[in-house]
C-alpha positions in Angstrom: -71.3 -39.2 90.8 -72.3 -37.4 88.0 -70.4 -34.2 88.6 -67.5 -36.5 89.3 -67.7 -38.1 85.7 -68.0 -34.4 84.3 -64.6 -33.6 86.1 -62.7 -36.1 85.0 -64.0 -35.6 81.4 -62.6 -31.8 81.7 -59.3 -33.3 83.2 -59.5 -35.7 79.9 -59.8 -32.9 77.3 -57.2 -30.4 78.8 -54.8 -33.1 79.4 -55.3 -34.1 75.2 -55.2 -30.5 74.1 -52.0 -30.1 75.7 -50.6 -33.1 74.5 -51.4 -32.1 71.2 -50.1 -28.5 71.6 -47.3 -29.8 72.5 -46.3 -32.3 69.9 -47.7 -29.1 67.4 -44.5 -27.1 68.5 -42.2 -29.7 69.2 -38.7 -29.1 66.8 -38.4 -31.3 63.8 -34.7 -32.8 63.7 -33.3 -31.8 60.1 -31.7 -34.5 58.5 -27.8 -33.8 57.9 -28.5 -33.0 54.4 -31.0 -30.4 54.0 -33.7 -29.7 51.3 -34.0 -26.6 49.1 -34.9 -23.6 50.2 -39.0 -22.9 50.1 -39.6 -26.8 50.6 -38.9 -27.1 46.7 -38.6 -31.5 46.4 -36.5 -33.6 44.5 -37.5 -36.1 42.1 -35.3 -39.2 42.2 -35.3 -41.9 39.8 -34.0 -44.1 42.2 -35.0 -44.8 45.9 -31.2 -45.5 47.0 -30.9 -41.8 46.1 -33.0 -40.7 48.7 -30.4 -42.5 51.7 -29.1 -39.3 51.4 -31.9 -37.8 53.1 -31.8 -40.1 56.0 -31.1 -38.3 59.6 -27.3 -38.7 60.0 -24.7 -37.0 62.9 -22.1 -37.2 60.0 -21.8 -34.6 56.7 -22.0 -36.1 53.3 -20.1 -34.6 51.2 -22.1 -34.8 48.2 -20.3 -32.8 46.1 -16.7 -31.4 46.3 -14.6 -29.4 44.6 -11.2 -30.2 44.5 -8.5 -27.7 43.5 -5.7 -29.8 42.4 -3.2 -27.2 41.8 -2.7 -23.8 42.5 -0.6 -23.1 39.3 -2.1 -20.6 36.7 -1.4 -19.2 33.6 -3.8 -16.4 34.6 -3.4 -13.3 36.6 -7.1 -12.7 37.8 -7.1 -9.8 39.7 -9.5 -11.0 42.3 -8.8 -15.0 42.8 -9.1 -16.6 45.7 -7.0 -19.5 45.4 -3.6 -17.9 44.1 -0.4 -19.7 43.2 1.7 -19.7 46.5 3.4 -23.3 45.6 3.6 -26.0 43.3 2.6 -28.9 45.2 0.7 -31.3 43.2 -0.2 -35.1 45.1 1.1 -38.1 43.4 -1.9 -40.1 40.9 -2.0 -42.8 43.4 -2.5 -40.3 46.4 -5.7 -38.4 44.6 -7.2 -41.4 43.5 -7.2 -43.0 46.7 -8.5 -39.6 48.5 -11.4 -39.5 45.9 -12.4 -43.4 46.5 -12.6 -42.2 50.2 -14.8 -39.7 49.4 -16.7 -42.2 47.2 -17.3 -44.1 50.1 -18.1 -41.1 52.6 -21.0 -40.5 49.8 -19.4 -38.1 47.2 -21.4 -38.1 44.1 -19.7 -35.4 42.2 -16.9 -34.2 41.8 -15.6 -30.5 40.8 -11.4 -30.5 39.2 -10.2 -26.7 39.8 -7.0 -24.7 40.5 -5.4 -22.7 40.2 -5.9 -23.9 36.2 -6.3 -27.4 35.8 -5.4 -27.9 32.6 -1.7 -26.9 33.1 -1.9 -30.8 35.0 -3.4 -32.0 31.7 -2.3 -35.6 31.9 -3.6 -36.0 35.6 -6.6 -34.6 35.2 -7.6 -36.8 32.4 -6.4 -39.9 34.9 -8.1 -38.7 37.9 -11.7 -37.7 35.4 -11.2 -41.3 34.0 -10.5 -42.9 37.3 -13.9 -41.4 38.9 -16.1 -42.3 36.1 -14.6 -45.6 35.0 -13.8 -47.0 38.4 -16.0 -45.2 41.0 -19.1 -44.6 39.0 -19.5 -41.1 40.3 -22.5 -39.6 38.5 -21.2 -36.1 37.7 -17.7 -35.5 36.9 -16.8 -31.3 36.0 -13.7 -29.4 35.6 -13.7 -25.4 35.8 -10.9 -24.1 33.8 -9.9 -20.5 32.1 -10.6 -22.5 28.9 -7.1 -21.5 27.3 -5.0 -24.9 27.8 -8.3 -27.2 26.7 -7.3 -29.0 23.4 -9.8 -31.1 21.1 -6.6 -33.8 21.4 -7.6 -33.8 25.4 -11.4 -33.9 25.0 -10.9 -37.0 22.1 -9.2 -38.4 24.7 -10.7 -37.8 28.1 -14.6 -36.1 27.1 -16.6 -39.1 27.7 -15.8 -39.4 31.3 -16.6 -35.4 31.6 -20.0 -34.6 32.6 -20.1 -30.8 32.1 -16.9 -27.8 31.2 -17.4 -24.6 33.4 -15.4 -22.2 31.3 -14.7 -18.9 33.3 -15.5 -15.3 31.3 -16.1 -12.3 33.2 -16.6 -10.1 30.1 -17.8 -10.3 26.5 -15.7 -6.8 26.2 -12.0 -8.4 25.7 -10.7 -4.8 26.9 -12.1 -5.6 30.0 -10.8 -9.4 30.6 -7.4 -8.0 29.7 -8.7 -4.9 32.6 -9.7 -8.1 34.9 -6.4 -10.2 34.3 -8.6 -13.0 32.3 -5.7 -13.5 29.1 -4.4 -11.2 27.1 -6.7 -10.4 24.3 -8.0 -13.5 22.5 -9.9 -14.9 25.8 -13.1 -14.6 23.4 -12.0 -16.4 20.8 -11.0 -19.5 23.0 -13.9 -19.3 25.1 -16.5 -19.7 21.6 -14.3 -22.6 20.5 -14.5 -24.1 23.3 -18.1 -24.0 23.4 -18.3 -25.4 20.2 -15.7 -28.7 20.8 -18.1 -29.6 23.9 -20.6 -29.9 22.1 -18.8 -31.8 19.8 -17.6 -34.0 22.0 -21.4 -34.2 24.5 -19.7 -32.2 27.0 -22.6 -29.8 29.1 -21.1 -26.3 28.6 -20.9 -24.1 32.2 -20.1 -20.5 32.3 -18.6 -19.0 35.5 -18.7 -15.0 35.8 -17.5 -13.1 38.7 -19.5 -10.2 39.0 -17.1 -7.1 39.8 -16.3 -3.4 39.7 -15.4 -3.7 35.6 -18.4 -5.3 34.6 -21.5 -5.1 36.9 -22.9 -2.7 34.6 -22.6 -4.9 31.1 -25.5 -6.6 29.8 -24.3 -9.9 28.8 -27.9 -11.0 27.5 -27.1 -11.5 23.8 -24.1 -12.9 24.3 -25.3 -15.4 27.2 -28.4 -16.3 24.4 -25.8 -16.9 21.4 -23.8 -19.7 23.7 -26.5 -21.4 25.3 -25.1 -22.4 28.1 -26.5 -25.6 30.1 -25.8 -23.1 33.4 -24.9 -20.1 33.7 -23.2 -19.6 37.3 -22.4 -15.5 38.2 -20.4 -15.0 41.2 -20.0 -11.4 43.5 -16.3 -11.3 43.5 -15.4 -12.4 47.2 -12.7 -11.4 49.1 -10.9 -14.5 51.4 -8.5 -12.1 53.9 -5.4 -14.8 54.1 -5.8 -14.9 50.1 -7.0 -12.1 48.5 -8.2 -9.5 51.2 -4.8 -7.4 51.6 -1.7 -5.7 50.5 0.4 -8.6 51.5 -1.2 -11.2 49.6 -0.8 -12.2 46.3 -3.6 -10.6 44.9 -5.5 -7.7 46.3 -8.9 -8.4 45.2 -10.4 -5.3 47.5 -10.3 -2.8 44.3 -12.6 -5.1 42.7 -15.4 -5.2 45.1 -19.0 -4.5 44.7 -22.1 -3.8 47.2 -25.1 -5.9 47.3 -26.6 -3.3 45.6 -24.8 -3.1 42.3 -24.6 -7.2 42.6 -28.3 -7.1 42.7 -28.0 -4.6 39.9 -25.9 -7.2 37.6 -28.7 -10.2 38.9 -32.0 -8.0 37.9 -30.4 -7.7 34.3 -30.2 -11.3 33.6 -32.4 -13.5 36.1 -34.7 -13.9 33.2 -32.4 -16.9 31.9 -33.0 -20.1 32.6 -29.6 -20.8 32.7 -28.9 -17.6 35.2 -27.4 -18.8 38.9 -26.5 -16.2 41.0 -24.3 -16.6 44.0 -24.1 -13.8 46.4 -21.3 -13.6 48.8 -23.4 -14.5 51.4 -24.3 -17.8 50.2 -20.6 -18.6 48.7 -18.2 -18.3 51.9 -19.1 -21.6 53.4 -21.4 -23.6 51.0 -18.7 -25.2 49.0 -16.6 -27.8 50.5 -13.0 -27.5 48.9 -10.1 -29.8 48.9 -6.7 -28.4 48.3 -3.9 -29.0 46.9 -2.8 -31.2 50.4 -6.1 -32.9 50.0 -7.2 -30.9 53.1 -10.4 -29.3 53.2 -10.2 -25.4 53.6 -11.9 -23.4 55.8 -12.0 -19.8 53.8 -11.6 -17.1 55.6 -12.9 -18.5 59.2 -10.1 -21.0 60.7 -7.0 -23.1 59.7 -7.4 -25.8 57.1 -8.2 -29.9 58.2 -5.2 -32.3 58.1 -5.0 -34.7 55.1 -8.4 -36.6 54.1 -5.7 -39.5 53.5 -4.2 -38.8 57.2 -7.3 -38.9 59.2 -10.2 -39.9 56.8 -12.7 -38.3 55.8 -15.2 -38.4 58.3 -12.9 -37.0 61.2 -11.8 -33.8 58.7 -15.2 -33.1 57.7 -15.7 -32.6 61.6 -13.2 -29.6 62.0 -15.2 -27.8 58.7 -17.4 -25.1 58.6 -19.7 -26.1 55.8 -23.1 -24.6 55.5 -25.2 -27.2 54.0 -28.4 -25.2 53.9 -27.0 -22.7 51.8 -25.3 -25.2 49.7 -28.5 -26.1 48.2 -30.1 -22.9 48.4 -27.8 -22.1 45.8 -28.7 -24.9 44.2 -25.5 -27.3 44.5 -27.7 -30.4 43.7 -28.9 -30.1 40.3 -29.2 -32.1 37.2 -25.2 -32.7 36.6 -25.0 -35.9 34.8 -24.5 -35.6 31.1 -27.2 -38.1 30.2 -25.1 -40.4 27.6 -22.7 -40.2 30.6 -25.0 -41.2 33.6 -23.5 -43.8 35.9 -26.5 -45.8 38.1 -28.4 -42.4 39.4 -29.3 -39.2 38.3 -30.6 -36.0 40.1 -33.5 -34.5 37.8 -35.1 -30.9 39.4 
């Protein structure tokens, strides 16, 4: 009897140490929306935020950049997104595709081009529309700075959350070099800075990081402006867009290695401001709408059908969107212009 009891004590504890080995190495489902890289946490002021978090089969699209034109008054050697038509959607037609997305859990949204800014009158409509009427808590707008008026921004600021004004160079010889203006890019770009923080816009600056520039050191300059961010990309090349000699732009002359982007990076990481974007982490962590109000699929397979065709659920099924390296790069950060702040704000 008693070796029988010590037996079955044995069988006890093996059976319990496997159990618990192998619950120890068991896979943890990731919820859809994944946290930053090196477990960093975000702090929400508000605990319907953190639905977001909540294991879902379906993409959120928490934040999307919509290019609304493709129309430029620019000749940027290296863009991605060039002017092969005209096509702008009808008011009604964006405003319904962005109360979709409102719905599918957008909470910011990004205005592009192509410029913008050459759609002046829709922009301001669509910018009001999403604050106004669908609460969204961050509404932006990258533009080439050069068609923003202080008539526009009297009119349409408060319901802009932050202006991401593209300059590649603090040498205006080598924005002319790049295709960035003409020769008083500069000039435009400081007054710019200046009216949005007249009118409580947060000021952005965009650099792509390329073969003309990778050597400056931007420091003093970056330190003068201040910006709230300071986002630097490694020029990219998208092959149906940029990549050849039968595209618009040929973007290839412009390229840089890792190691001369990293040289760029080293020179300026000290700043707070300083986001760096590697082409790596770019290629698939943005999820852009076009022109069509399709979302694109750069550079690895044909673009969805119409958000406003299929919804946006089903289109968000046939995109490649890498939602890890979306916020390893940091695509939720604090993007609400306080004064601005619908019910919710991300602070990290």
């Amino acid at each position: 009897m008693y070796y029988s009891v010590v037996f079955l004590g044995i069988l006890a504890i093996i059976f319990c140490v496997h159990h618990l080995r192998d619950h120890s190495h068991r896979p943890v489902t990731r919820p859809n929306v994944v946290h930053p890289k090196d477990d960093q946490n975000i702090s929400y002021q508000s605990s319907n935020d953190q639905s977001i978090l909540v294991q879902s089969s379906k993409k959120i699209p928490l934040s999307v950049n919509y290019h609304l034109t493709r129309e430029c008054n620019y000749k940027c050697g290296f863009c991605f997104h060039t002017a092969t038509d005209s096509h702008i959607e009808p008011i009604e037609n964006a405003q319904k595709a962005m109360s979709l997305l409102k719905d599918a859990g957008m909470r910011k949204i990004n205005f592009a081009g192509g410029e913008p800014f050459l759609k002046a009158k829709f922009l301001g409509q669509l910018a009001k529309y999403c604050k106004e009427t669908l609460h969204l808590e961050s509404v932006s707008i990258v533009t080439n700075g050069s068609k923003v008026t202080d008539k526009w921004l009297s009119e349409y600021g408060k319901y802009i959350d932050i202006m991401a004004v593209s300059c590649d160079s603090f040498d205006e010889k080598t924005n002319v070099k790049i295709g960035r203006g003409t020769g008083k890019h500069l000039e435009k770009f400081k007054e710019l800075a200046q009216m949005c923080e007249t009118h409580n816009v947060m000021f952005k600056v965009n650099t792509v990081v390329n073969i003309y520039n990778y050597e400056e050191d931007m420091n003093a300059a970056i330190t003068e402006i201040n910006p709230k961010r300071w986002k630097c990309f490694q020029v990219l090349i998208v092959p149906e867009e940029n990549g050849s000699d039968k595209t618009l732009r040929d973007a290839r002359k412009f390229q840089i290695t890792d190691e001369q982007f990293k040289l760029f990076c080293d020179k300026h990481r000290h700043h707070k401001c300083f986001v760096p974007e590697g082409n790596d982490v770019m290629a698939s962590s943005y999820l852009l709408l076009d022109e069509y109000l399709c979302f694109l699929n750069k550079g690895v397979k044909e673009k969805t059908k119409s958000i406003l065709e299929v919804g946006v659920e089903e289109a968000l099924k046939d995109v490649y969107w890498d939602e890890e390296g979306f916020m390893e790069r940091g695509g939720v950060y604090e993007w609400s212009e306080p004064s601005k702040s619908a019910q919710h704000k991300l602070d990290w």
